[in-house]
VOLUM-441450 format. One record per atom (N, C-alpha, C): x, y, z. Coordinates in steps of 0.001 Angstrom, whole numbers, padded with zeros to 6 digits, always signed. Example, Ala and Ser with C-alpha at 12.3 -4.5 7.8 and 13.67 -1.06 7.14 Angstrom:
<kollos>
+013190-005690+007800+012300-004500+007800+013200-003300+007800+012850-002250+007080+013670-001060+007140+012900+000030+007870
</kollos>
This chain:
<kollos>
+113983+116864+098785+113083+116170+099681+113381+114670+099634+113511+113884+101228+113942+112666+100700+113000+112082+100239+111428+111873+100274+110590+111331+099657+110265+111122+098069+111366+112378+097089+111157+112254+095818+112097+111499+095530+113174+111792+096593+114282+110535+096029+114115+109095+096471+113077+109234+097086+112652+107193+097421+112685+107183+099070+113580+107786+099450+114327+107653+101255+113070+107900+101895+112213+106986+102167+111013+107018+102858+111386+107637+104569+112345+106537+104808+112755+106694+106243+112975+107947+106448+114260+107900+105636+114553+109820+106244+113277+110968+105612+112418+110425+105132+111721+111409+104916+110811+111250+105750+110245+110321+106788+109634+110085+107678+110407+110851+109117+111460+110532+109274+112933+111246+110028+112539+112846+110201+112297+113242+108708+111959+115083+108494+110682+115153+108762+110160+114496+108494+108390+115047+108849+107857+114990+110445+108617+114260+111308+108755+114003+112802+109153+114868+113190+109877+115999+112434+110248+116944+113222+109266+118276+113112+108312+117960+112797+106986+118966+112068+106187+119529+112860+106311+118921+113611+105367+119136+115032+105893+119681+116246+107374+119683+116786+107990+120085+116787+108660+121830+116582+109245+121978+115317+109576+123296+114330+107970+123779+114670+107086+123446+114558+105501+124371+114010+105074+124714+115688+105698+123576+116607+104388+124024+117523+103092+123618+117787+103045+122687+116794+101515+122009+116652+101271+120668+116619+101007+119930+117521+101312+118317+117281+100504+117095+115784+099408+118359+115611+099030+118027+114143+099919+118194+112289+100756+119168+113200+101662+119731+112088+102342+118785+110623+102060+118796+109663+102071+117329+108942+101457+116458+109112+100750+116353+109566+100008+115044+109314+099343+114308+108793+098798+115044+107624+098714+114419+106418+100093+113548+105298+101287+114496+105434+102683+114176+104719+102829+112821+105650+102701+112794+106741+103698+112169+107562+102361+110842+107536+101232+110629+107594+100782+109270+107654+101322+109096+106254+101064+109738+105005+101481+109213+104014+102866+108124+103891+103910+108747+104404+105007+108310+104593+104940+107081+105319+104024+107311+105998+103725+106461+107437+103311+104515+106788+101916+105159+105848+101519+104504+104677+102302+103346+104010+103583+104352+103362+104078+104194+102232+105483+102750+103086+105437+103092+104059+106459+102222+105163+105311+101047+105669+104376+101407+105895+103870+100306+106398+103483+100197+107958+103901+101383+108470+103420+101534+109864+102136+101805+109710+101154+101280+109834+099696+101425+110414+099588+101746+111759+099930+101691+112505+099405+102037+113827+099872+103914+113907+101118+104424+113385+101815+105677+113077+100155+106110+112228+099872+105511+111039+098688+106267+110330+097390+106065+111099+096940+105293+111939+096097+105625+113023+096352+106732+113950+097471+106759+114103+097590+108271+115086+097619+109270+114338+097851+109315+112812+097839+110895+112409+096335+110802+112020+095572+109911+111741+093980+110110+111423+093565+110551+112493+094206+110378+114179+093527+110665+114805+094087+112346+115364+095036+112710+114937+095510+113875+115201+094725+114795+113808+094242+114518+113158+093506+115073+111832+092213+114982+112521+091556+114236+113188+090095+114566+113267+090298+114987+114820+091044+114996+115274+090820+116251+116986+091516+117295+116494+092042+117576+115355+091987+118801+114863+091251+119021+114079+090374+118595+113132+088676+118905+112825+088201+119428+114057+087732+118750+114795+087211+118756+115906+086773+120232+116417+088266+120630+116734+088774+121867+117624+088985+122542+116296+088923+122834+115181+088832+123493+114018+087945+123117+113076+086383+123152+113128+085650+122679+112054+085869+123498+110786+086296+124739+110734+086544+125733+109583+088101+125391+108509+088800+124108+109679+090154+123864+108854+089293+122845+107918+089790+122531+106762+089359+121268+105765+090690+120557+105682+090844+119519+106115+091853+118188+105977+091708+117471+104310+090762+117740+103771+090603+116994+102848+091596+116354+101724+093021+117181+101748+093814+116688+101036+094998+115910+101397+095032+116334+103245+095684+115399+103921+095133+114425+104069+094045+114245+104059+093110+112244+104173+093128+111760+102835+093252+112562+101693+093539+111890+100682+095064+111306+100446+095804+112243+100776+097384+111231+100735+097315+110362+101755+096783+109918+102284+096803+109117+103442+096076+107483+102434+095134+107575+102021+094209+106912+101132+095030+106321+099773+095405+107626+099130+096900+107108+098177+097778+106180+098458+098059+106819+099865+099259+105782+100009+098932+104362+100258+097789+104068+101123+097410+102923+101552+096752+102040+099688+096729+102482+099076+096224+102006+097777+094534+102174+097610+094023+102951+098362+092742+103606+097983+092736+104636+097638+092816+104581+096087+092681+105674+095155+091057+106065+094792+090296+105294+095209+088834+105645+094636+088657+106948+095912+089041+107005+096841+088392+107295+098588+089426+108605+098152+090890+108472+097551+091687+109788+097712+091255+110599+096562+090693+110076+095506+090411+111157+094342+088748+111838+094837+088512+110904+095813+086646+111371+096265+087017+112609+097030+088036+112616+097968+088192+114091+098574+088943+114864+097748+089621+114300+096989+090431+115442+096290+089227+116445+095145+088149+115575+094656+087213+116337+094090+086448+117142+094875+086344+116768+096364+085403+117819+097046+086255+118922+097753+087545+118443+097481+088706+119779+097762+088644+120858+096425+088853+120302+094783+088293+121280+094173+087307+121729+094372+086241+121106+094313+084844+121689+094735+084800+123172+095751+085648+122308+096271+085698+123768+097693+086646+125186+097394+087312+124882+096830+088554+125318+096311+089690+125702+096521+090099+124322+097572+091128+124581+098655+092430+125793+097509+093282+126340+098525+093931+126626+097870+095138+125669+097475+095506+124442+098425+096402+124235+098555+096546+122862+097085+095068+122561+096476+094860+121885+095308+096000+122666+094248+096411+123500+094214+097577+123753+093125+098382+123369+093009+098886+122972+094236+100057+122215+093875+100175+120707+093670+098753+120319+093669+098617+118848+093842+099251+118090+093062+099382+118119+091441+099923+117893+090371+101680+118071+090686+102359+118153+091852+103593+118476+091303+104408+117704+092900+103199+117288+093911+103425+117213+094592+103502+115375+094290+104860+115140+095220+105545+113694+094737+104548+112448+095551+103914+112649+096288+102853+111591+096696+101629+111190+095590+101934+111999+094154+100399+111655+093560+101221+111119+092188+102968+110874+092227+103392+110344+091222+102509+109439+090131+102312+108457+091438+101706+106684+090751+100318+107516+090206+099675+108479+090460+098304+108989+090430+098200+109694+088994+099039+109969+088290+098962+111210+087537+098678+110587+085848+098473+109336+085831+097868+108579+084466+096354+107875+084991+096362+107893+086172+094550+108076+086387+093559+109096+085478+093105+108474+084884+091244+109201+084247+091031+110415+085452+090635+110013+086578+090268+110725+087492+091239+111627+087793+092463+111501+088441+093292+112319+088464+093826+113517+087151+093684+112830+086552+093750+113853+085298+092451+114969+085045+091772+114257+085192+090235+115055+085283+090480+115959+086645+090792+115289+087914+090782+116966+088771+091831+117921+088082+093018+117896+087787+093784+118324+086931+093223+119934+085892+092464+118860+085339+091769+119595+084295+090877+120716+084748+089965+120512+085819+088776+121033+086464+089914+122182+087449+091110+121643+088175+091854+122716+088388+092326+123761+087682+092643+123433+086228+093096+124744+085529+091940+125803+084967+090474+124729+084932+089643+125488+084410+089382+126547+085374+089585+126558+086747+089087+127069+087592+090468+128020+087947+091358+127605+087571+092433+128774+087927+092136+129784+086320+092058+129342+085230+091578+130173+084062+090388+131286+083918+089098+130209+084836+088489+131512+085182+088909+132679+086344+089691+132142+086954+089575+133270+088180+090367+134782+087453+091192+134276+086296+092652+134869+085986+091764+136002+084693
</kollos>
């Protein structure tokens, strides 16, 4: 992935094509403001916030919550990305498993908080098991 190796661009390059490959003009859009973020295009992360909430919208049963948190990460609001990422455990997205491994929460993973969803994730994969 070029994003673990640093290549923002080309990893911005691959995520443009997401929407695209899927069919869905929301498709990434959580990855891709991140990227978006992480470059510095703001006006690119205004359009995927807004492709995230007209897909709320037209899907109140989808939960975005972990795509608005990489979005929040990237911009350097970590208080706002660990607030949904706790009400994503809470909920119990599935897709919180991989959160820990996934390369947008690098800078995140010696956070108190981040470590604590961490924790509250395995407890909750321990009970299910």
């Amino acid at each position: 992935c070029h994003a673990m190796d640093g290549d923002l661009e080309s990893a911005a390059r691959a995520f443009e094509r997401l929407p695209e490959l899927a069919g869905r003009p929301w498709a990434g859009a959580g990855p891709r403001g991140w990227v978006y973020a992480k470059l510095g295009r703001l006006d690119d992360v205004g359009r995927m916030r807004a492709l995230m909430d007209a897909r709320s919208e037209a899907n109140p049963d989808v939960n975005l919550d972990v795509d608005r948190a990489l979005i929040h990460e990237a911009l350097g609001e970590r208080d706002q990305a660990l607030a949904l990422l706790n009400r994503a455990v809470d909920r119990r997205l599935g897709s919180m498993i991989f959160v820990h491994a996934f390369p947008a929460w690098r800078e995140a993973v010696s956070d108190p908080g981040f470590q604590a969803i961490v924790r509250e994730l395995r407890q909750q994969l321990d009970e299910e098991s």
